[in-house]
mmCIF file of the C-alpha atoms, coordinates in Angstrom:
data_MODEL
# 
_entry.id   MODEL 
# 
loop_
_atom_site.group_PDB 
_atom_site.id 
_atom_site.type_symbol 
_atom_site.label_atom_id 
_atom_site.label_alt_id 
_atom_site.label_comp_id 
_atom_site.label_asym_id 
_atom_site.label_entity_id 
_atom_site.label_seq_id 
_atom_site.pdbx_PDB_ins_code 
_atom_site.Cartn_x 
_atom_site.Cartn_y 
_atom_site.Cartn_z 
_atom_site.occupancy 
_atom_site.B_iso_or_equiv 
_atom_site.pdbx_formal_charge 
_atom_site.auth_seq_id 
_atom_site.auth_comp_id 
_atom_site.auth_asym_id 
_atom_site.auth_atom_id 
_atom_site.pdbx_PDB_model_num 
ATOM 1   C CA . UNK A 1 1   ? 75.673  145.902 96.826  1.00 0.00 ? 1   UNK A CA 1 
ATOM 2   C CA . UNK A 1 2   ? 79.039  145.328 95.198  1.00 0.00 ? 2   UNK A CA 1 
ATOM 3   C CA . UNK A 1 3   ? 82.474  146.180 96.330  1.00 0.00 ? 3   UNK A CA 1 
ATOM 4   C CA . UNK A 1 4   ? 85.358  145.601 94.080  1.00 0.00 ? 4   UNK A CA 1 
ATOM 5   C CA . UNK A 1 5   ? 88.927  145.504 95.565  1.00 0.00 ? 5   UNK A CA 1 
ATOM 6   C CA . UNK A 1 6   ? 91.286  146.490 92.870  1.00 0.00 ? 6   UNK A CA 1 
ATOM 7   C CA . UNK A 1 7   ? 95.541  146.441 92.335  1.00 0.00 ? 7   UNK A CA 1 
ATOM 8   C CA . UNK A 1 8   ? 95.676  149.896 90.774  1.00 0.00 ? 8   UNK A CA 1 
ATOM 9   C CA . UNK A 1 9   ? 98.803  149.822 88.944  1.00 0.00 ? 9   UNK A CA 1 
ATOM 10  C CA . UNK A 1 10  ? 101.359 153.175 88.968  1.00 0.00 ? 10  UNK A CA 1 
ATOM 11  C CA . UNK A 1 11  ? 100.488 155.180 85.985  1.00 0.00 ? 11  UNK A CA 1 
ATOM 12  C CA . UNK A 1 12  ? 96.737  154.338 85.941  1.00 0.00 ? 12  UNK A CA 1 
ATOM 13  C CA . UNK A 1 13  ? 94.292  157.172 86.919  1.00 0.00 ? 13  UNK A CA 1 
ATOM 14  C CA . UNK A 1 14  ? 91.591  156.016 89.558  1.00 0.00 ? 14  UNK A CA 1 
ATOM 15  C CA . UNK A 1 15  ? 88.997  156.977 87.585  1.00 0.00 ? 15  UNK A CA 1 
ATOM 16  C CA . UNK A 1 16  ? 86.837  155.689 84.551  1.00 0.00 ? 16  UNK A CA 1 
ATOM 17  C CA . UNK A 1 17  ? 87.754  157.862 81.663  1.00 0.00 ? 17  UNK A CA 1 
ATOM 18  C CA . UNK A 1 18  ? 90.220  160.643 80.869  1.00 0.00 ? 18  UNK A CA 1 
ATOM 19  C CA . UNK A 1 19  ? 89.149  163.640 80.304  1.00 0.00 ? 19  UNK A CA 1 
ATOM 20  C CA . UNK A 1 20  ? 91.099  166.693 78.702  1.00 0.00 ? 20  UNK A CA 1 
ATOM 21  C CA . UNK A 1 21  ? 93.984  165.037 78.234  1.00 0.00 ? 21  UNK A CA 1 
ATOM 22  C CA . UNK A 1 22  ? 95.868  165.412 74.944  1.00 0.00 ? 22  UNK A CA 1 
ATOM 23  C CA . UNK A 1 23  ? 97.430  161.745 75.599  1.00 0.00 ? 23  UNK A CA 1 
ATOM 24  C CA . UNK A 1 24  ? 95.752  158.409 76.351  1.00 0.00 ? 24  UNK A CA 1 
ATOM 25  C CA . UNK A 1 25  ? 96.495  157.859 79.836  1.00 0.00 ? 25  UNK A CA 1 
ATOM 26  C CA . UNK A 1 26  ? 95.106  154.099 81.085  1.00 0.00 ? 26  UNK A CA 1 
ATOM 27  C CA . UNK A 1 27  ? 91.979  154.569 83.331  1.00 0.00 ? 27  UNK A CA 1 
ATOM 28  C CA . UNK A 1 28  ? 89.907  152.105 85.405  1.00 0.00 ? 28  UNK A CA 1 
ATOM 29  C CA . UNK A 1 29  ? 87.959  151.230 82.395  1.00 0.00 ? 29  UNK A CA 1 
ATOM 30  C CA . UNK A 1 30  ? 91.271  149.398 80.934  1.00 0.00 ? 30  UNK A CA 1 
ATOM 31  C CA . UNK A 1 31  ? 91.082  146.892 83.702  1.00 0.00 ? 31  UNK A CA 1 
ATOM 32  C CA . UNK A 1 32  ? 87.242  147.036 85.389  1.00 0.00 ? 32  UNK A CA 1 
ATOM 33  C CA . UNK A 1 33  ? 84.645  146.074 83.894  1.00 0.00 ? 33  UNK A CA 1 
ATOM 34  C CA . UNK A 1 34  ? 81.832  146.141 86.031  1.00 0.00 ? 34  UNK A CA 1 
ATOM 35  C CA . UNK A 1 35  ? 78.881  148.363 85.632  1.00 0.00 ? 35  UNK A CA 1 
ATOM 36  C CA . UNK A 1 36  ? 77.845  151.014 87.789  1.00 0.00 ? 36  UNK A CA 1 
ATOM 37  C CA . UNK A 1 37  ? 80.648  151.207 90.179  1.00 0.00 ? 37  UNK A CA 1 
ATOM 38  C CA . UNK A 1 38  ? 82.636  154.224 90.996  1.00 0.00 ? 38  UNK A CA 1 
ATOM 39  C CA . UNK A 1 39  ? 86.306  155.082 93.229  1.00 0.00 ? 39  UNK A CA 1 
ATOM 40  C CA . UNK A 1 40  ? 85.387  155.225 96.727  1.00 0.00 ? 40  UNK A CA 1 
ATOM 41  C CA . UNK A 1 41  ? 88.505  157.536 97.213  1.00 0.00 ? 41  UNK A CA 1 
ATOM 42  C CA . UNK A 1 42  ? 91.601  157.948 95.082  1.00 0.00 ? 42  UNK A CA 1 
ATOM 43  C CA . UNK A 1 43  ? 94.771  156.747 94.310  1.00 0.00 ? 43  UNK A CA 1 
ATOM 44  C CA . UNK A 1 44  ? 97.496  159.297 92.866  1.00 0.00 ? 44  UNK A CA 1 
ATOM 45  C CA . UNK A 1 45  ? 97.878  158.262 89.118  1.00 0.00 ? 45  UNK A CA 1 
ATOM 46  C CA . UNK A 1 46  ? 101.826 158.010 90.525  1.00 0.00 ? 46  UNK A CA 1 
ATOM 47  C CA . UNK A 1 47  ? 100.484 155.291 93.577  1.00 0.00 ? 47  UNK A CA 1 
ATOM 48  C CA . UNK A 1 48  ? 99.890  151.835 93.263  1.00 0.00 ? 48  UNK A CA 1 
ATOM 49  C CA . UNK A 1 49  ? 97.595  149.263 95.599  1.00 0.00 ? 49  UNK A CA 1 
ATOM 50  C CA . UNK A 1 50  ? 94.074  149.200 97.098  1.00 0.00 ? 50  UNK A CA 1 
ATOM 51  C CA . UNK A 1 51  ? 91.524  151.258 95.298  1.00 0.00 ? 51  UNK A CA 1 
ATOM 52  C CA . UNK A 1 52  ? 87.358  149.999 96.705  1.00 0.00 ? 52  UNK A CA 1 
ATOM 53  C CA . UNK A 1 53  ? 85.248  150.608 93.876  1.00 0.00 ? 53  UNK A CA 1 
ATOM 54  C CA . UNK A 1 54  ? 81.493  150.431 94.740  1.00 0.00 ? 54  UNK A CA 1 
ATOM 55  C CA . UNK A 1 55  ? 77.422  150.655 93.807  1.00 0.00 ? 55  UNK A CA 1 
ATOM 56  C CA . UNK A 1 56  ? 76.735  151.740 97.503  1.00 0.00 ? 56  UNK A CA 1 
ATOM 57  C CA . UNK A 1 57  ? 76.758  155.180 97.760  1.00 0.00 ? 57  UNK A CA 1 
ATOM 58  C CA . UNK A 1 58  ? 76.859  155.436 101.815 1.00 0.00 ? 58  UNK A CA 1 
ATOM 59  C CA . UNK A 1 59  ? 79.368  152.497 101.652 1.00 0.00 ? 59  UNK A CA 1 
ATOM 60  C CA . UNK A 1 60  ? 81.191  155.565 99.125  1.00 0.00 ? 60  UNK A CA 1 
ATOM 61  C CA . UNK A 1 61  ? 80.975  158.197 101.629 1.00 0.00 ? 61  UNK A CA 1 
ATOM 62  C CA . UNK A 1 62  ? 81.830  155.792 104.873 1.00 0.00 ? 62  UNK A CA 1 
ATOM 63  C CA . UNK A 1 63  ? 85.213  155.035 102.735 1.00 0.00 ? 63  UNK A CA 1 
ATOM 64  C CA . UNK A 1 64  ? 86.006  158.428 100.874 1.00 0.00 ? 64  UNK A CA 1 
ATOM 65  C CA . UNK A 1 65  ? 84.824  160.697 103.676 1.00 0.00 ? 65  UNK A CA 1 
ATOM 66  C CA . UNK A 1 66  ? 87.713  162.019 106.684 1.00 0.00 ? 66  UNK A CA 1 
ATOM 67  C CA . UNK A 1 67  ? 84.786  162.474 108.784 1.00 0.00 ? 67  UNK A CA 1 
ATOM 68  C CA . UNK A 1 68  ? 84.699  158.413 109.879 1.00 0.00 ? 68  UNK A CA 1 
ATOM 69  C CA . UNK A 1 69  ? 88.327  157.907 109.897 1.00 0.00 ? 69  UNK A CA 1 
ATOM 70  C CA . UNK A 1 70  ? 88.417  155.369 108.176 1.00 0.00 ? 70  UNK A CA 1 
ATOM 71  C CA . UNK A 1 71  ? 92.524  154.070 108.910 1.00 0.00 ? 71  UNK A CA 1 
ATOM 72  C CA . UNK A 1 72  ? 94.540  153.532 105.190 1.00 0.00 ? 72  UNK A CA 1 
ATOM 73  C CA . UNK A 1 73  ? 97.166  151.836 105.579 1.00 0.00 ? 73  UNK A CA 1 
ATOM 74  C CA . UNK A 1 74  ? 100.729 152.193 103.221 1.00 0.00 ? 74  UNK A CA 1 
ATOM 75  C CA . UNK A 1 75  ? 103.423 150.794 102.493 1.00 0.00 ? 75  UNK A CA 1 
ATOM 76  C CA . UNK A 1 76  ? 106.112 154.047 101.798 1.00 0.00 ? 76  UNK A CA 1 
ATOM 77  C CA . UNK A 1 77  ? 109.434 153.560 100.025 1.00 0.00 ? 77  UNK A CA 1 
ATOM 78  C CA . UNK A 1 78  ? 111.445 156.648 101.313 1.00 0.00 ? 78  UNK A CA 1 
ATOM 79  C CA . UNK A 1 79  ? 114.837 158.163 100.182 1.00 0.00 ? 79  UNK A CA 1 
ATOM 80  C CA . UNK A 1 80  ? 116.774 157.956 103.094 1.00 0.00 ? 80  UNK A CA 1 
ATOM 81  C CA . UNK A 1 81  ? 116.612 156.272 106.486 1.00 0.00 ? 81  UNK A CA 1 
ATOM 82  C CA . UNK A 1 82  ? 114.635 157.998 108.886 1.00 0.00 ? 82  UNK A CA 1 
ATOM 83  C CA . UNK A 1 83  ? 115.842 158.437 112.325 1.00 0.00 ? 83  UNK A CA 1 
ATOM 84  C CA . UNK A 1 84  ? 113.668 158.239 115.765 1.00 0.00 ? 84  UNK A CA 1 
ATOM 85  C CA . UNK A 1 85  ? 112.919 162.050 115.672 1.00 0.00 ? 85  UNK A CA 1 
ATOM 86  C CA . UNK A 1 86  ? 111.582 161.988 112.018 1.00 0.00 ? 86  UNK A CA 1 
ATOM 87  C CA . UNK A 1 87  ? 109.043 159.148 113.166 1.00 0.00 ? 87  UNK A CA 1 
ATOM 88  C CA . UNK A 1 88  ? 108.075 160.740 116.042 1.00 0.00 ? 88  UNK A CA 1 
ATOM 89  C CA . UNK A 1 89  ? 106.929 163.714 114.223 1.00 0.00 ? 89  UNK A CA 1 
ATOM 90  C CA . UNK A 1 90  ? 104.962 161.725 111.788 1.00 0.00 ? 90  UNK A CA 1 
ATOM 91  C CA . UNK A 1 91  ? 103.215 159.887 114.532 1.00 0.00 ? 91  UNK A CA 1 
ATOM 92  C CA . UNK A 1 92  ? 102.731 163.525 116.472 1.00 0.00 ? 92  UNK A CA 1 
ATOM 93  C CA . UNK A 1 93  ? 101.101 164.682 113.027 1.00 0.00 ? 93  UNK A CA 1 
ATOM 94  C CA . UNK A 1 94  ? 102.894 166.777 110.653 1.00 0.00 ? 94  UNK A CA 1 
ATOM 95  C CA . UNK A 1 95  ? 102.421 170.673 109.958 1.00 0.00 ? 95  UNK A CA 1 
ATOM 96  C CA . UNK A 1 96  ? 101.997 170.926 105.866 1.00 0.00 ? 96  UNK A CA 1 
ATOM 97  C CA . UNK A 1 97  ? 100.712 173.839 104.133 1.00 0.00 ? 97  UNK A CA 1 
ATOM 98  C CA . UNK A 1 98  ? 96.639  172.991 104.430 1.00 0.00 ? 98  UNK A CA 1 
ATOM 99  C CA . UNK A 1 99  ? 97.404  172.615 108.474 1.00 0.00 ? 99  UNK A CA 1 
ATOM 100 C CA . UNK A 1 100 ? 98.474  169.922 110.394 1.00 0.00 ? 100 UNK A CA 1 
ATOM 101 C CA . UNK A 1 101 ? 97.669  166.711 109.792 1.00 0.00 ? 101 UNK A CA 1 
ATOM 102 C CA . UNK A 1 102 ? 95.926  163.742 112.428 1.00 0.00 ? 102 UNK A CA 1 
ATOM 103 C CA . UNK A 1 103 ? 98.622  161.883 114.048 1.00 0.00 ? 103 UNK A CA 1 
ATOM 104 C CA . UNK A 1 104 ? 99.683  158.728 112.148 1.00 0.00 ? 104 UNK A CA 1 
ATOM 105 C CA . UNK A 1 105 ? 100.912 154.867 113.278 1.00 0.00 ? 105 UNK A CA 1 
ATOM 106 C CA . UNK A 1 106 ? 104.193 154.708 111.706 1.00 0.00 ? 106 UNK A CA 1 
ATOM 107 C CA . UNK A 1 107 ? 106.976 151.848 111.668 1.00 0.00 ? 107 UNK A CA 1 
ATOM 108 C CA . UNK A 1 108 ? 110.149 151.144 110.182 1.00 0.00 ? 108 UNK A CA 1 
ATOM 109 C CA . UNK A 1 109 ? 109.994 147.532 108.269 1.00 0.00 ? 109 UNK A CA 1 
ATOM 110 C CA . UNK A 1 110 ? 111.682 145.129 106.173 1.00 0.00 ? 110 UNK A CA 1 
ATOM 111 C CA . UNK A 1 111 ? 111.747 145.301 102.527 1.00 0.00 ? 111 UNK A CA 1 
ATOM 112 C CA . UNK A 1 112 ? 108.378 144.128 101.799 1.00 0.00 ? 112 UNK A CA 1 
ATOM 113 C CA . UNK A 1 113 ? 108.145 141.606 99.035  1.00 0.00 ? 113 UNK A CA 1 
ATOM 114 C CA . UNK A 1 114 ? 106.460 143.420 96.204  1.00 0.00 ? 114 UNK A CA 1 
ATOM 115 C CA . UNK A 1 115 ? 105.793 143.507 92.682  1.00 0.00 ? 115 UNK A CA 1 
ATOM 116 C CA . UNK A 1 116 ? 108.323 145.409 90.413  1.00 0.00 ? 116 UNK A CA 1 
ATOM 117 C CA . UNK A 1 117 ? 107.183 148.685 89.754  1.00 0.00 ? 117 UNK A CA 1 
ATOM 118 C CA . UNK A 1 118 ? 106.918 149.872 86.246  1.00 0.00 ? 118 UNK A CA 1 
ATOM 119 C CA . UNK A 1 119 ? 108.593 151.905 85.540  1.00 0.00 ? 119 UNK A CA 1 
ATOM 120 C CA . UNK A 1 120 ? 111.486 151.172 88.639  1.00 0.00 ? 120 UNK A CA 1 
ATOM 121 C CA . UNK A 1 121 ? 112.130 153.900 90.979  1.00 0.00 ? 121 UNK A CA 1 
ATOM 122 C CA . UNK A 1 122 ? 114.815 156.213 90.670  1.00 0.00 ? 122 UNK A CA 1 
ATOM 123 C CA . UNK A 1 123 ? 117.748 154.713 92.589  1.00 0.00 ? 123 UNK A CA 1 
ATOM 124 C CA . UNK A 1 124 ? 120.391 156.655 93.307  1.00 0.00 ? 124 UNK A CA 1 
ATOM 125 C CA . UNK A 1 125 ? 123.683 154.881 94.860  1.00 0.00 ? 125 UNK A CA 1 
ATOM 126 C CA . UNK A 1 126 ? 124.877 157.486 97.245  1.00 0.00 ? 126 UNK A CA 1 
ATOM 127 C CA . UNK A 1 127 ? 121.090 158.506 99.045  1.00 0.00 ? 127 UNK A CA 1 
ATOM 128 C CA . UNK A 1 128 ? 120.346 154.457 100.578 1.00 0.00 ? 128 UNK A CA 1 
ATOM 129 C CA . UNK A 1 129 ? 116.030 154.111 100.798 1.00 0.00 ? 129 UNK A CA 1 
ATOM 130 C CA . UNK A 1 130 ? 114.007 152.341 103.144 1.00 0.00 ? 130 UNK A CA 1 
ATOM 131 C CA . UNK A 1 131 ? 110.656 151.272 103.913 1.00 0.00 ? 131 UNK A CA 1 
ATOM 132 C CA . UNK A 1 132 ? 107.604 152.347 106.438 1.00 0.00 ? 132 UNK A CA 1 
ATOM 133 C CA . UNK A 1 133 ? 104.552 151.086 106.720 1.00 0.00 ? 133 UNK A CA 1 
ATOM 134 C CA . UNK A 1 134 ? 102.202 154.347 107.499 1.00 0.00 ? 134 UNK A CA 1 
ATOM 135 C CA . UNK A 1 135 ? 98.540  154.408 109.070 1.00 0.00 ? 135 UNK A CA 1 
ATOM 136 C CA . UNK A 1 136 ? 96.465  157.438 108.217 1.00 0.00 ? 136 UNK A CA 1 
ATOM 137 C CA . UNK A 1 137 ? 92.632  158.270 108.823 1.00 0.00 ? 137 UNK A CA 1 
ATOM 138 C CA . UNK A 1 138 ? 92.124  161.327 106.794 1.00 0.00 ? 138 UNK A CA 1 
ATOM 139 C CA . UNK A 1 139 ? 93.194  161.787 102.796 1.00 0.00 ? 139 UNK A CA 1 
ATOM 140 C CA . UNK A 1 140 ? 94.181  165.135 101.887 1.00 0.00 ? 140 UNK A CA 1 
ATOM 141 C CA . UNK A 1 141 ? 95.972  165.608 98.327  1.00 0.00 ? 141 UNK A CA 1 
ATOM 142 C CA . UNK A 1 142 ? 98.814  163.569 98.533  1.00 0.00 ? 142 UNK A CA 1 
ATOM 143 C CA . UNK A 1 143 ? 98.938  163.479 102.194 1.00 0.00 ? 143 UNK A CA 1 
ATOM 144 C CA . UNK A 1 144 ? 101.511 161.006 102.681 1.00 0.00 ? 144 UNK A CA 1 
ATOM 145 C CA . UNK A 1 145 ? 104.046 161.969 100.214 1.00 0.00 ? 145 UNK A CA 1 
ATOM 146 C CA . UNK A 1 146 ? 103.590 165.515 101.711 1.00 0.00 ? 146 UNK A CA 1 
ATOM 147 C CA . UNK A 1 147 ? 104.455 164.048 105.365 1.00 0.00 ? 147 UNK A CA 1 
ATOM 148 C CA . UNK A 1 148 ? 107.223 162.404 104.857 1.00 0.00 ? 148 UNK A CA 1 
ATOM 149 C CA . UNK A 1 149 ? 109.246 165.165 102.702 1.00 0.00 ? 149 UNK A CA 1 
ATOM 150 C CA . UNK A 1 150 ? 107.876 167.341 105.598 1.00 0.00 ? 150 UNK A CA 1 
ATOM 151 C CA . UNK A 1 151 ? 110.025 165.086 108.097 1.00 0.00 ? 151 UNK A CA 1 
ATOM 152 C CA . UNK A 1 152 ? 112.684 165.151 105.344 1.00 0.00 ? 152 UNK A CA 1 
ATOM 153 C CA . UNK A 1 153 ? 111.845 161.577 103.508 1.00 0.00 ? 153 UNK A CA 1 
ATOM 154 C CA . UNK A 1 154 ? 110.748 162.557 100.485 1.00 0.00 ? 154 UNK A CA 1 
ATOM 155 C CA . UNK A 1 155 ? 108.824 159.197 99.099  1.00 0.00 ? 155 UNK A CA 1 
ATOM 156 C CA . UNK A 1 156 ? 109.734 156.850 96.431  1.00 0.00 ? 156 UNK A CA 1 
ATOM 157 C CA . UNK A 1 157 ? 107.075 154.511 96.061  1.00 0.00 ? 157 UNK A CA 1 
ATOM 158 C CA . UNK A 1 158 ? 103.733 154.454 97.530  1.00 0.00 ? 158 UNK A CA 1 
ATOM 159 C CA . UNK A 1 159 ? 101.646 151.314 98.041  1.00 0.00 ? 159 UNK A CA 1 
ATOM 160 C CA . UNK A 1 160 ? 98.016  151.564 99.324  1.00 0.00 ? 160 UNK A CA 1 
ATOM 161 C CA . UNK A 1 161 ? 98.287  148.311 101.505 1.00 0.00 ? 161 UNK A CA 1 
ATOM 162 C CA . UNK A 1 162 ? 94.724  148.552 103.599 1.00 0.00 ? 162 UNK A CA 1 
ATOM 163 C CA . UNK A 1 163 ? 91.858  150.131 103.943 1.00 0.00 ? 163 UNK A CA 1 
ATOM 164 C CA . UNK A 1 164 ? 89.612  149.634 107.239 1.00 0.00 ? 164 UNK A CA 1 
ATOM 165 C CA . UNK A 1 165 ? 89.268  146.111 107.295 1.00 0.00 ? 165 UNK A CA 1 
ATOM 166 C CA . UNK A 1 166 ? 90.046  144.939 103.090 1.00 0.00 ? 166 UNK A CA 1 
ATOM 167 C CA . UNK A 1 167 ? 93.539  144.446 102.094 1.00 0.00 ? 167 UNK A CA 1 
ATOM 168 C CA . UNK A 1 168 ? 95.676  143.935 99.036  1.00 0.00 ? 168 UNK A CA 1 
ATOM 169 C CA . UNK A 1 169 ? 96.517  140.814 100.322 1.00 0.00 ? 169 UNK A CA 1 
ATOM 170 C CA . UNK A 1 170 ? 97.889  138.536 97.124  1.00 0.00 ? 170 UNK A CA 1 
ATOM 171 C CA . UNK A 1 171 ? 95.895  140.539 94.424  1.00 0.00 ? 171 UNK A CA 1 
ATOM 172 C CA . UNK A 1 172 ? 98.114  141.423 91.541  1.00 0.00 ? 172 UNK A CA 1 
ATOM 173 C CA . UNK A 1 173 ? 98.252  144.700 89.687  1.00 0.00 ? 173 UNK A CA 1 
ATOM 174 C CA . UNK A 1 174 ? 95.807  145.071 87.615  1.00 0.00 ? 174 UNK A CA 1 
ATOM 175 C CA . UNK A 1 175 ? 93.556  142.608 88.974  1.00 0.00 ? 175 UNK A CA 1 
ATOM 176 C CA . UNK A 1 176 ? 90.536  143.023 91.026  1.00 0.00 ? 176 UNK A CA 1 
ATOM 177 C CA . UNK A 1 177 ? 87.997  140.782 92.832  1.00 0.00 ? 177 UNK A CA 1 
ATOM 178 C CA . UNK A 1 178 ? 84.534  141.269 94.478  1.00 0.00 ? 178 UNK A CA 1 
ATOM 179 C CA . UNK A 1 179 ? 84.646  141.243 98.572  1.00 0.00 ? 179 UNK A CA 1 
# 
């Protein structure tokens, strides 16, 4: 069995090729070379962090699937500072438009220390922007995006920190390494 931890950059899809698209967006295949391996998940082309890549197909399923709960953990750049209520709702579980969603472990934290994103956020002077570190165990469509603009946070940057028991740890973007 092989499981490949990978630093999916922002801007790179989470899968191998790019179909139908009339640009060349980067894929997996620009940084991965590892045969027979596929997502166990994904990662919003507009994300960054942990993507588990994998031969194992019930390993795929135990990761991708809601039905284990499997916690994913992120590290959420949000416009704004949200207040006690606003976390309190997130960690009640949000209603969005596909139902509501599992309760999630949420905390406000320091500025993590991060690689600069490329391309930066946009900053904007007046609106100030600070960080949470978010614990989910489902993965609807961009779930966590979705919650916080539901609790009136709309989100920044999103960094997949953890999933179940791998981490990002020190990997850089773009890199990957066998666990």
């Amino acid at each position: 069995m092989t499981l490949v931890l990978f630093n999916k950059p922002f801007g790179v899809l989470s899968q191998f090729t790019d179909r139908g698209s009339p640009t060349t967006r980067a894929t997996l295949s620009d940084f991965v070379d590892v045969p027979g391996i596929y997502p166990a998940g994904r990662l919003d082309r507009d994300s960054e962090g942990l993507l588990l890549l994998t031969d194992d197909g019930r390993l795929q399923a135990r990761i991708a699937d809601p039905k284990f709960k499997l916690p994913k953990t992120y590290l959420v750049q949000v416009e704004g500072e949200p207040d006690a209520d606003a976390l309190d709702r997130l960690r009640d579980g949000v209603l969005l438009n596909d139902g509501p969603t599992r309760p999630a472990e949420v905390e406000r934290i320091d500025d993590p220390a991060l690689w600069p994103r490329n391309p930066p956020i946009r900053v904007r002077q007046s609106i100030p922007d600070s960080w949470l570190k978010l614990t989910i165990r489902e993965g609807r469509n961009r779930q966590v995006r979705r919650m916080t603009a539901a609790v009136g946070y709309p989100t920044l940057r999103l960094v997949r920190w953890r999933i179940g028991e791998w981490s990002l740890d020190d990997l850089p973007p773009g890199q990957w390494r066998t666990a």
